[in-house]
N, C-alpha and C positions, 0 to 999 in steps of 0.2 A: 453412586449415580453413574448413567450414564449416555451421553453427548452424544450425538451424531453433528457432523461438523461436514456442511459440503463447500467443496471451495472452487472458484470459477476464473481462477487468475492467479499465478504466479506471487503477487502482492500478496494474496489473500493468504500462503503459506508463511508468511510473514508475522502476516497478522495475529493467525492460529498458533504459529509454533511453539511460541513460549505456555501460552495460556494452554495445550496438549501437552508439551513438558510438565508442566506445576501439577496438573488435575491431576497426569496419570501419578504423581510423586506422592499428591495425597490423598488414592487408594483410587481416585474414580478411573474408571475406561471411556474413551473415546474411540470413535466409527467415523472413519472417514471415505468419504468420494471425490472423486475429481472431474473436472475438466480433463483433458488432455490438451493443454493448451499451450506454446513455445515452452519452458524451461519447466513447467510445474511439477513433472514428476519425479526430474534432477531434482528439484530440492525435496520432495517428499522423501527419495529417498537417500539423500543424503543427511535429512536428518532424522532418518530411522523410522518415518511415521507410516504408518501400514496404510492402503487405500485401498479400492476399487474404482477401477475406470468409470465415468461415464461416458466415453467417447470425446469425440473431439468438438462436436456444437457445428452451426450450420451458419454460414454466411448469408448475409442480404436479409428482407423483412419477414417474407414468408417462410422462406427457409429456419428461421429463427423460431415461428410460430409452430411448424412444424416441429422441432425439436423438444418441446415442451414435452410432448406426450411420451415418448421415447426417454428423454432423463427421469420424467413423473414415475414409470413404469419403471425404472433403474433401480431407485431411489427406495420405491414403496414395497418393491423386492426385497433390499437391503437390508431396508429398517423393520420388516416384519421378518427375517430371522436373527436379528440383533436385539429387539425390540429396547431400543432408547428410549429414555423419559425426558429426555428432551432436546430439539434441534435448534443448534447453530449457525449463524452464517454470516456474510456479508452481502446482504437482500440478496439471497439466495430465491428464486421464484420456487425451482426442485423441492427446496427443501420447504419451505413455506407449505408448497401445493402436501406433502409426504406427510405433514405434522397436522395439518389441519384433519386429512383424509383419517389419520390413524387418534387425534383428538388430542394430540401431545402439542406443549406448548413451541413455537417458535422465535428465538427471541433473535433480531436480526441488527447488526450495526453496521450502515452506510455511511458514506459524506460523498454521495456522488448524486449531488442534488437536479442534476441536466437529465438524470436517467429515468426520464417519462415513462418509457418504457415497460420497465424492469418492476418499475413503481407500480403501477398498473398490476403488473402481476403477482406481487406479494405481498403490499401493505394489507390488504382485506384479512389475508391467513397466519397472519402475523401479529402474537400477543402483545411486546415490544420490540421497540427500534428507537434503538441507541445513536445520537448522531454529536459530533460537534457543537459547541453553542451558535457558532456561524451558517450551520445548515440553512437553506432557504427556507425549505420546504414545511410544512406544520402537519402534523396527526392525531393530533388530539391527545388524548389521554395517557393511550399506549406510548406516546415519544417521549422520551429523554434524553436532554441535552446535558453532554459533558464536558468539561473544560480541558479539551486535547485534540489530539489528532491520532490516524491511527498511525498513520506512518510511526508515531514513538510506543507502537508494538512493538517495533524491532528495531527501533534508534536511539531510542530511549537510555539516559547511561544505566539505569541498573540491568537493563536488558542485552548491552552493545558495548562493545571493548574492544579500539578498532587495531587490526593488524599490519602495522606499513609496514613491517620488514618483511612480512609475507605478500605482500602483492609487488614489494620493489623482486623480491627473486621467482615472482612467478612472469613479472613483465620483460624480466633482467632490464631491469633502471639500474644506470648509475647515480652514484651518489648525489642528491639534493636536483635529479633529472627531473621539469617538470612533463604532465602530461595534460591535456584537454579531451573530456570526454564528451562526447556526442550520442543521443539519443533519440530515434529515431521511429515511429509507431506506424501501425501499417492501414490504421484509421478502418476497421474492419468492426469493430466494438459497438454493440448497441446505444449506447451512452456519447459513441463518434459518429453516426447517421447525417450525414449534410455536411460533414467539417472535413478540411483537407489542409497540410500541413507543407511542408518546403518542398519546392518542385525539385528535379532531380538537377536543374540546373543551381538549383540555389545549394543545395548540398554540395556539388563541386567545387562550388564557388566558396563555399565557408569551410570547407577542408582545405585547398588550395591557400587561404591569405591567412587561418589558423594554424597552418603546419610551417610558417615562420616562426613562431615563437613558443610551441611546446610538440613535444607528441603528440600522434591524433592516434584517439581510440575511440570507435563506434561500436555499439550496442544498437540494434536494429530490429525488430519485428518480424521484418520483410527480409528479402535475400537482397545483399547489397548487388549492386556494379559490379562489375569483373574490376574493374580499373579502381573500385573505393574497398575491394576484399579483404585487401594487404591490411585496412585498419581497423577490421572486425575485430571483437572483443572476443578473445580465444583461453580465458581460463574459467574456471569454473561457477556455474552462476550464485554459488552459494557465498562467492567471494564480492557479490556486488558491492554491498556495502561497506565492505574494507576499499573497495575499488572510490565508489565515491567522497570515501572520506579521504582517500590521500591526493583527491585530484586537487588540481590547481583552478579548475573551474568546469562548470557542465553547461552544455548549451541542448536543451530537452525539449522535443514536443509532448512528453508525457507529464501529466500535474502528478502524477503519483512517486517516479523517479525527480524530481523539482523538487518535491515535498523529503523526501529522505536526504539527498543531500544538501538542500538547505539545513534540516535537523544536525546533518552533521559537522556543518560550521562548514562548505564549500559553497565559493560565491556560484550564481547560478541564475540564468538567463534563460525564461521560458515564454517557447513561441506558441500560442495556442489562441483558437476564435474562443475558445469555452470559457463558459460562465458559470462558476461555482462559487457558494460562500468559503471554503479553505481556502480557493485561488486570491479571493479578495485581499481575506485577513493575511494570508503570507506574505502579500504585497504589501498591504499596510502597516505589516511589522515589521518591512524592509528586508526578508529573509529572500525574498526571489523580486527579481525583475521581471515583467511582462511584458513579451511583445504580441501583438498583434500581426503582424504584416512583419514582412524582413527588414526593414527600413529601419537602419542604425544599430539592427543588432552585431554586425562582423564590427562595427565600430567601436561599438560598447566592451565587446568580447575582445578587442585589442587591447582597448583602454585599462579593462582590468589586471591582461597578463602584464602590461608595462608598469603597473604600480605594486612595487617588493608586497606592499604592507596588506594589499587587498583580501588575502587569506587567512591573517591572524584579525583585519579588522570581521570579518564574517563570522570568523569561527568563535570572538569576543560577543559579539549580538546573539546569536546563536544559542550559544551557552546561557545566557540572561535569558532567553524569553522561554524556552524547555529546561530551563528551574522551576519556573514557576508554574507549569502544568503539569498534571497527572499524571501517575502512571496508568496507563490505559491497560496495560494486562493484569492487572492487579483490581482494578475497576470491571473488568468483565468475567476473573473469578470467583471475587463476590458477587454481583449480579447473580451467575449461574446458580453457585451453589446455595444460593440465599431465595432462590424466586419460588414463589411469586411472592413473596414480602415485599425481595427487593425492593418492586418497581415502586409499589406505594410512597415505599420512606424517601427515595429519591426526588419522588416526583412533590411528596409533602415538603421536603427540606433540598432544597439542591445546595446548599452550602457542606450537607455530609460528604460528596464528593471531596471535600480536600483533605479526607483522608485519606484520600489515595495519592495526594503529591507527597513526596519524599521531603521532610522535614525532622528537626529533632523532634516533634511534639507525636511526630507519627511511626516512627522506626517498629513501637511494637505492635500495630495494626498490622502493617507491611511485611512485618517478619511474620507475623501469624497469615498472613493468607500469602506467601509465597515458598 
């Protein structure tokens, strides 16, 4: 078999890598395209995965509309001298629009349920879409809800084995040094239309009364300050998630970075107006806290670095509530290599999904499709 997978986000490498690893391990080929978008093609090519550019995508509403025809055109290039049997994505609109034109199926997994947008442009061309049980949003026939998240595409423990001794000598920490990571989005995103995040005074102001009590290290979008440079996040992006798993606490406007290191057992404090079913349910499993507004969060984010225990209590919840979900790449290898059956039987029984959680009752499922 073989995939065309277009990806539009950094995350999105995340999400595909594993599930590009396995396929190609059991004989199929994968085709990949890209965004050109901050770090994504650092890790495409750091983990070996071959691409094609699409460019870099167009700011503001029209600008965006215009883009469409130019990736469309990229894309339907691509895939007609590769010719894939079937395309991939994370509501990819490119890929949707490429698969419908050439009559191959598109099967697409979101959980970015705010993204009116995006939706608009690909649910029509789109066979299935795979989402969280928490998704707002409903599609009828073609949706299936799964019991996961994607972030444990890549956080997931059979997926993720995290490295502290390499990010303490990549940061050169000393021993049992903590640090606080800051995350910072530059609200340019279709999905971000109308939403804006900590003014530049409020970032000084939460670096300044957080750099009493751990190291500050920011991850950014945007080009920081001259005067906030000095705590940019300067090793490699592929190390993120070693990076979030050893922090002492993250303070994020991104739900996407929130979501990963909550998964990896770091307490985590996220400011954002958006409104998503993951954002809820992480909140209601106690995995992140939600701010709205700045009000209380430098206080909360004090509160946690002064209490020893706040890191193993986290990383103990943590552990408990990503047991008992899915493996999500493991769940979208069968899908693939299984469709169109797949969608029937899932959508007939969705209890078959907990074959895909890691259990004694299921090791020889799991070992056969990984």
């Amino acid at each position: 078999m073989k995939v065309f997978i277009d990806i539009g986000h950094p995350a999105h490498v995340h999400y595909f890598k594993n599930f590009i690893r396995l396929m190609e391990q059991k004989g199929h080929s994968v085709v990949v395209t890209a965004r050109d978008k901050e770090v994504t093609f650092q890790l495409l090519n750091y983990y070996e995965i071959p691409y094609s550019s699409r460019g870099k995508g167009k700011k503001g509403f029209f600008g965006k509309l215009l883009y469409i025809f130019r990736a469309d055109y990229i894309l339907l290039r691509k895939a007609r001298k590769t010719k894939p049997d079937l395309f991939l994505s994370f509501g990819s609109p490119y890929a949707a629009h490429t698969a419908w034109i050439l009559r191959k199926p598109h099967i697409a997994f979101d959980d970015t349920d705010n993204n009116i947008f995006e939706h608009i442009l690909y649910v029509p061309f789109t066979r299935a879409i795979l989402t969280p049980q928490v998704y707002r949003r409903h599609y009828g026939k073609k949706h299936i809800r799964f019991d996961g998240f994607m972030e444990l595409c890549s956080t997931h423990p059979l997926r993720f084995s995290a490295s502290p001794a390499q990010i303490e000598h990549s940061l050169n920490l000393s021993e049992g040094e903590k640090y606080i990571l800051l995350r910072f989005v530059s609200w340019e995103a279709s999905h971000d239309m109308g939403m804006s995040g900590l003014t530049s005074l409020e970032k000084h102001k939460l670096v300044k009364e957080l750099s009493a009590y751990a190291r500050i290290i920011i991850s950014s979008e945007s080009t920081l300050p001259v005067d906030l440079a000095q705590y940019a996040y300067r090793i490699h992006p592929a190390q993120m998630h070693d990076l979030l798993s050893r922090a002492s606490l993250l303070v994020s406007e991104s739900l996407t970075m929130s979501a990963e290191a909550a998964f990896l057992g770091t307490p985590t404090l996220c400011i954002s107006k958006a409104k998503a079913g993951t954002l809820d349910e992480e909140v209601r499993l106690g995995l992140i806290e939600l701010f709205r507004t700045n009000d209380g969060l430098t206080s909360r984010a004090i509160e946690i670095m002064s209490d020893t225990k706040s890191k193993a209590i986290f990383q103990a919840a943590s552990k408990e509530i990503v047991s008992d979900k899915i493996d999500v790449t493991a769940l979208m290898i069968w899908v693939v290599e299984n469709y169109p059956r797949s969608i029937p039987i899932l959508r007939k029984d969705p209890d078959f999904q907990k074959a895909f959680k890691p259990g004694p009752n299921n090791h020889q499922i799991l070992n056969k499709l990984t």
